[in-house]
N, C-alpha and C positions, 0 to 999 in steps of 0.2 A: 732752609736754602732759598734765597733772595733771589729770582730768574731772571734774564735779561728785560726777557719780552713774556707775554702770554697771550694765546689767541681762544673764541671759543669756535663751536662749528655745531650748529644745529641741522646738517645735512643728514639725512638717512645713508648711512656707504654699509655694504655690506663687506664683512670680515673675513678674511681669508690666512689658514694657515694656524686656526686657533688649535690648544688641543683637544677639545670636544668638548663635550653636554658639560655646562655645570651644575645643572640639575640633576638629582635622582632621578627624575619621571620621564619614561619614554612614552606616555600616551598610550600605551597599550596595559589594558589588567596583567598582573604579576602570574593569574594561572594562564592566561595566552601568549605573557612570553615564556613562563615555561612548555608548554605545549611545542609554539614555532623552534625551540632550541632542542625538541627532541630527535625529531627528524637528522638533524644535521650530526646532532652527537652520536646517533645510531649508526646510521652511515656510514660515517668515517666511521668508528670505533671498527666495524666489523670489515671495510677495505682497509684500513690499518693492520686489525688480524689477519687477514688473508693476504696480506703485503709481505708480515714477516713469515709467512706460513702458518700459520697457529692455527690457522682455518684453512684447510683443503679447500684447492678450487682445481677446474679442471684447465691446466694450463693451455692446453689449444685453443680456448676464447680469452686468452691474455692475450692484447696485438702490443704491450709494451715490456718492458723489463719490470720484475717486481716490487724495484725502491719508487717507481712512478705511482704504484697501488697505494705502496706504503704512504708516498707525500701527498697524496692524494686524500687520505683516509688520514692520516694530521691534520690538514686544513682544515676539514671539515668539522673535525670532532672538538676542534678548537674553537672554530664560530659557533659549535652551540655550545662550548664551554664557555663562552663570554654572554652571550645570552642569557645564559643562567645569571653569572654575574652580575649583568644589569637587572636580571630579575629582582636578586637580594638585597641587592641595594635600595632598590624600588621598595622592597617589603621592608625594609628595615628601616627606611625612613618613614613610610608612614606606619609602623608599629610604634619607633621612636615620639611619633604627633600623637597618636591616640596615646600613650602611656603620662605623657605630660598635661593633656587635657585632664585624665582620668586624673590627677595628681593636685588639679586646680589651678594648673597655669594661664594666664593669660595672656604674657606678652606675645605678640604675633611676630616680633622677630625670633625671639628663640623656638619657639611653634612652627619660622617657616624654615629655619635652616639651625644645626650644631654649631653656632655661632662660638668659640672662647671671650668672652664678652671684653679681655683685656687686649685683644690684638689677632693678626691672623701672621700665620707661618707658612708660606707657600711649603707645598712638599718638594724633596729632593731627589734621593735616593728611588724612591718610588715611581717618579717620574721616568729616570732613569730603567727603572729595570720596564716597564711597561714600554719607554721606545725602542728598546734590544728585543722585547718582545712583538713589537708590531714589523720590526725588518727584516726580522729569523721568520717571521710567518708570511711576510711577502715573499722573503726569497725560496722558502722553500713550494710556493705556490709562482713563482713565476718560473720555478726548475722543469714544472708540469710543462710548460708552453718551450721553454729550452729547448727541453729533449725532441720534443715534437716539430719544432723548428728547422735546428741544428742537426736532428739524429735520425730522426726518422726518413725514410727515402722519398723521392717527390714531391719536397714541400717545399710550396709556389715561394717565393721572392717576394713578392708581397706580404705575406705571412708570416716571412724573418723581421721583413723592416716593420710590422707592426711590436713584435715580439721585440725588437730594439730599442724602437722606442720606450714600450715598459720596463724595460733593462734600465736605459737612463732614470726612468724615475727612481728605481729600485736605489743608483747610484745618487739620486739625490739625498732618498731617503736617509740613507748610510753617513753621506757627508753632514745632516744636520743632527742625526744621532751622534757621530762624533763630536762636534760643536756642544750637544746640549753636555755631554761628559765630560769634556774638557772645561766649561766652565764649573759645571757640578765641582771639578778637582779643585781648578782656581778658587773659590770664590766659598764661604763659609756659609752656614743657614743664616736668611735674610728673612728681616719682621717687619712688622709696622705694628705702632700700638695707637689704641683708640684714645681721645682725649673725653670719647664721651661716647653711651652706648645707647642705641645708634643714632647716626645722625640722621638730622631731618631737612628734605626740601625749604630752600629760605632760608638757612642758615651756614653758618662757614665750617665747614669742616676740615678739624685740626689732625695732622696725624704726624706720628712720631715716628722718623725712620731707620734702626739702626742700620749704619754703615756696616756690612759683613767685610770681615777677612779677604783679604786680595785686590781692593777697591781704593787705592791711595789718591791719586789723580784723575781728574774726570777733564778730558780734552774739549767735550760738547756732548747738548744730548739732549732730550726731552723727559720729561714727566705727565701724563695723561689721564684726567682720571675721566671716565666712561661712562654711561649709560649704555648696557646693552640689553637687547629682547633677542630671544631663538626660538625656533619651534622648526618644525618637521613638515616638508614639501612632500610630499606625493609624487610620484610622474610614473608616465604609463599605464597598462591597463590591464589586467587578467594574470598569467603565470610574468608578467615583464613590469609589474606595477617595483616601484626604489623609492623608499621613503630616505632622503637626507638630510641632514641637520644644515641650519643657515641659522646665521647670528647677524644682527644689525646692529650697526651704533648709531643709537636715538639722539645723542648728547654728548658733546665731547669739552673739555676745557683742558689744553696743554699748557704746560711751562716749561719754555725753551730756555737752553743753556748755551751760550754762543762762547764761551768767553773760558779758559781753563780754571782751575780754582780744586783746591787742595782738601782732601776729605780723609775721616779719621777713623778707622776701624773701630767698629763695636760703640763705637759714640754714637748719639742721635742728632739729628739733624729733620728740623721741623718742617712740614710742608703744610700749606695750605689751601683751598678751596673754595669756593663759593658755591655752594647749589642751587641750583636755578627754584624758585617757588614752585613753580608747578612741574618738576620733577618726576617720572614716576616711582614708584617705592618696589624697593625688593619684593619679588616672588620667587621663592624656588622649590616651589615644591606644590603651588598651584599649578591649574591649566596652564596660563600662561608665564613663561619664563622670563623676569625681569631682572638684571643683578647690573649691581655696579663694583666694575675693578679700576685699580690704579696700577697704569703699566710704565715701566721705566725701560729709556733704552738709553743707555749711558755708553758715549765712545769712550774707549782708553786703550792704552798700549798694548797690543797683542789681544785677548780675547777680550769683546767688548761685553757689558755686562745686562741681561736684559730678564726682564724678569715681571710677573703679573700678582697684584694683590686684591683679595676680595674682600668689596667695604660695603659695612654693612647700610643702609640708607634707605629709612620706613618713617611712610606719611604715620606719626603714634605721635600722640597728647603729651605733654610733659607732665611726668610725674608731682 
């Protein structure tokens, strides 16, 4: 695909809106995050029992109804069932590093990340069901603040319109989980395949893009491919301390499409690249978090089509 125009941008912007870590490594040992994830699953687990009754409590120190107990002892037992999550992930990739060292491998891109060495396949489905999971777990954790808003007796005005406010987010939430399914429907599994494994800083990097199903016409759009670093902010101090995830784009190179022009399902259609020499090279699975994606946001008729791929791009010797 031949762009109108193409700009690049070596400004530092921070990212907003991504879907999280793409690293395995949360920066904390795999038995401290099991440890933090016990508490919470404890927790809940047992105001969840004693929500649905399963566990006797004495109801004159309940000041709410008992599905409050119940939603209450779900969210929780959910944050530390995702903890856990992120723990085995963590362990499983580096069990995955140490079993291929142990095997004689050396290349450091398959060492730092489960590369498919011919192309990557964004996930779908999976996507999908983890954001019906993140707005089922907001909503039933902002039902907490509802009730106590809306139903319990003397609660200030302020206190609703704060509770409103998170309502609207909740209703954002929902409307871009609808959007992500609705393309999910339209739009068939989309690849890119590598011309060469991996590419390196100083050189052009060729990728091959099949056109998915549902993608006939492209009205305008851009193509991006990225340098990004993340890691984990800190703030606050003692029981108030919030570690967040922040991603930066180090390096950006676009190709804009101004102009309409007619595209062929399941065909390839070749894009190009230049990376800059002193590039930095993928880490994802050291300290520091380095990865580069190519993201496309393509306008066309009714749902537009947008979508992120991970390329692999390591300072390594030519064979």
């Amino acid at each position: 695909m031949k762009p109108d125009r193409y700009d690049e941008s070596t400004q530092r912007i921070r990212l907003h809106g991504q879907e999280g870590s793409r690293s395995a490594q949360t920066g904390i040992p795999t038995a401290g995050m099991f440890l933090f994830g016990l508490p919470f699953f404890g927790v809940g687990t047992w105001a969840a029992l004693a929500g649905t009754k399963t566990i006797p409590i004495d109801p004159t120190k309940l000041h709410a109804p008992y599905w409050v107990l119940t939603a209450f002892g779900t969210v929780f037992a959910a944050a530390g069932l995702l903890i856990w999550c992120m723990a085995w992930q963590q362990y499983q990739a580096k069990l995955r590093q140490r079993n291929l060292l142990a095997k004689g491998y050396a290349d450091p891109a398959l060492l730092d990340y489960a590369w498919e060495v011919r192309g990557y396949t964004p996930p779908r489905w999976s996507r999908v069901a983890k954001a019906l999971a993140g707005v089922a777990g907001l909503a039933t954790f902002l039902s907490l603040f509802n009730w106590w808003a809306f139903c319990a007796p003397g609660t200030p005005w302020l206190l609703k319109g704060i509770v409103m406010l998170f309502d609207a987010f909740l209703a954002f939430a929902v409307w871009k989980t609808a959007l992500l399914v609705g393309r999910t429907l339209k739009f068939s599994a989309s690849r890119i395949e590598f011309t060469q494994f991996p590419f390196r800083p100083g050189e052009t990097a060729v990728l091959q893009w099949q056109v998915p199903r549902g993608l006939h016409r492209l009205t305008k759009g851009t193509i991006t491919l990225r340098n990004v670093m993340e890691w984990y902010e800190v703030s606050g101090s003692g029981n108030k301390r919030r570690r967040h995830l922040v991603q930066e784009q180090l390096w950006s190179g676009t190709q804009h499409y101004d102009s309409a022009r007619e595209l062929h399902p399941n065909q390839f259609e070749e894009i190009r690249f230049e990376i800059p020499a002193a590039a930095a090279s993928t880490s994802l699975s050291g300290d520091k978090t380095l990865y580069w994606e190519l993201v496309m946001d393509l306008d066309l008729v009714g749902l537009d089509f947008k979508e992120t791929y991970l390329v692999p791009v390591y300072r390594t010797t030519k064979p």
